[in-house]
C-alpha positions as CSV (number, residue, x, y, z in Angstrom):
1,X,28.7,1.0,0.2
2,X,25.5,-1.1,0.4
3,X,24.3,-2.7,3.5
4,X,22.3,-6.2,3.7
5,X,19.2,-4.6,4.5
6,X,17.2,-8.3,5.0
7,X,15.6,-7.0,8.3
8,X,13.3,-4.3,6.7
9,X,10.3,-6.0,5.3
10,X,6.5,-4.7,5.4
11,X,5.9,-6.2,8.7
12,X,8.8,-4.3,10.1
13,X,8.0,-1.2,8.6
14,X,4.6,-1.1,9.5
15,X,6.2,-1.8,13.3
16,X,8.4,0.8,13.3
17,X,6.1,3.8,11.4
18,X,3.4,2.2,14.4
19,X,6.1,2.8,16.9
20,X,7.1,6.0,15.6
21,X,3.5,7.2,16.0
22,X,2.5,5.7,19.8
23,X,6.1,7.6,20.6
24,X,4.9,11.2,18.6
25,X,1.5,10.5,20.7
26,X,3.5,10.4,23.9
27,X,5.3,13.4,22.2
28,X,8.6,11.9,22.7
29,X,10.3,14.4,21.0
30,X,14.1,12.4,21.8
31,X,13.0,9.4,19.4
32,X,11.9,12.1,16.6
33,X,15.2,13.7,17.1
34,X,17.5,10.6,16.4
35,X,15.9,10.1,13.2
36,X,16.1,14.1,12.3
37,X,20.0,14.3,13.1
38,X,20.3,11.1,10.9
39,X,18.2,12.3,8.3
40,X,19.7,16.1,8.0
41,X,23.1,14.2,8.0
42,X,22.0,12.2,5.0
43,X,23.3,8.9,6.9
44,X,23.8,6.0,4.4
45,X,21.8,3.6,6.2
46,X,18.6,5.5,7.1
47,X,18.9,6.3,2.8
48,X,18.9,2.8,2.0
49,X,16.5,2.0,5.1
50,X,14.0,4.7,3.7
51,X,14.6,3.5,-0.1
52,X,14.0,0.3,0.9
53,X,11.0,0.3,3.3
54,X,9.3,2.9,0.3
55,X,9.7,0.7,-2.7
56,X,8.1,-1.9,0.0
57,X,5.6,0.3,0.9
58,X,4.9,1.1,-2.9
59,X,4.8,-2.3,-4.1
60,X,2.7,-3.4,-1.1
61,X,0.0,-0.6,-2.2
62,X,0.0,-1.9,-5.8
63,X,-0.6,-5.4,-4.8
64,X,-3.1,-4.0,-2.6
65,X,-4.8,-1.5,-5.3
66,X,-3.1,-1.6,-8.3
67,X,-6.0,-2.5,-10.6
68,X,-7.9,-0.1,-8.6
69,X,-5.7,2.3,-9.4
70,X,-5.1,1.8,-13.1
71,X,-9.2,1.5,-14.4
72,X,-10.7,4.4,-11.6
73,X,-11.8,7.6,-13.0
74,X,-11.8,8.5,-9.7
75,X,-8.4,10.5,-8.9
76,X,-8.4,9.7,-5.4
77,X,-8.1,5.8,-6.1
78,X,-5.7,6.5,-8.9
79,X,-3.2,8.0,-6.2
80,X,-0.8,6.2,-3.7
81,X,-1.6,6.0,0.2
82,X,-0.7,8.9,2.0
83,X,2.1,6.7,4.2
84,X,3.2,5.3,0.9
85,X,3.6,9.0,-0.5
86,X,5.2,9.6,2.7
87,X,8.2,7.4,2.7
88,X,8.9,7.8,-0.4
89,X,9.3,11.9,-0.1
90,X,11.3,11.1,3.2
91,X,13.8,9.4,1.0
92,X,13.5,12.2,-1.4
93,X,14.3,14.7,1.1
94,X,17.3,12.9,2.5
95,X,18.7,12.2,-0.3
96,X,18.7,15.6,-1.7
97,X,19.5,16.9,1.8
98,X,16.8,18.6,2.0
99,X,15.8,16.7,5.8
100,X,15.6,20.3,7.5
101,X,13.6,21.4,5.0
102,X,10.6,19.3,5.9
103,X,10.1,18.4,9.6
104,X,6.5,17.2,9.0
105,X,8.4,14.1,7.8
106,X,10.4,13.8,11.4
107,X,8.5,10.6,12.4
108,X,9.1,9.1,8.8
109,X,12.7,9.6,9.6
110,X,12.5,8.5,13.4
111,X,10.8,5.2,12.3
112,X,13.4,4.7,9.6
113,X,16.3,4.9,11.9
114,X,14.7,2.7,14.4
115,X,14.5,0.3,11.5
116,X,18.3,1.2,11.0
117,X,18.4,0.5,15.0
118,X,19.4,3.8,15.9
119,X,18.3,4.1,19.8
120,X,18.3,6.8,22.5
């Protein structure tokens, strides 16, 4: 089952992963939680949200750095951005159902679903 996912572009994810933090910040602890249950319940559409929003995420960066990234002899500029690395280990984690496992990820997961326009 794939879902027309037309909505989540790199505007919108940097939105929601914005969102996500101001809400962690006010330590809203409900909005972390809706992404959490969908994530530990390996929810179709927060995967394909998260795939999505990480392959934007990546390809963004290598626009951004990619001939940085391949001529540095510098390892640090040779490496992905830490929110790129991010979303792309919260889709890894959900996908192998490993969501519990990792609850640094929580507002990863919380902006994906409200991407996915999961709500309180």
């Amino acid at each position: 089952m794939s879902i027309e996912l037309t909505f989540v572009t790199y505007k919108s994810v940097e939105y929601a992963y914005s969102r996500a933090c101001k809400e962690r910040d006010r330590n809203n602890m409900a909005f972390a939680d809706i992404g959490m249950r969908a994530a530990k319940a390996r929810d179709v559409k927060l995967l394909q949200v998260l795939d999505k929003a990480a392959n934007i995420m990546q390809n963004e960066d290598d626009s951004q750095r990619g001939n940085t990234r391949h001529s540095s002899n510098v390892e640090s500029e040779r490496q992905y951005t830490t929110e790129t690395t991010l979303w792309r280990e919260a889709y890894k984690m959900v996908d192998q159902g490993k969501a519990g496992d990792v609850p640094h990820l929580m507002w990863i997961y919380a902006a994906a679903a409200f991407l996915a326009g999961y709500q309180l």
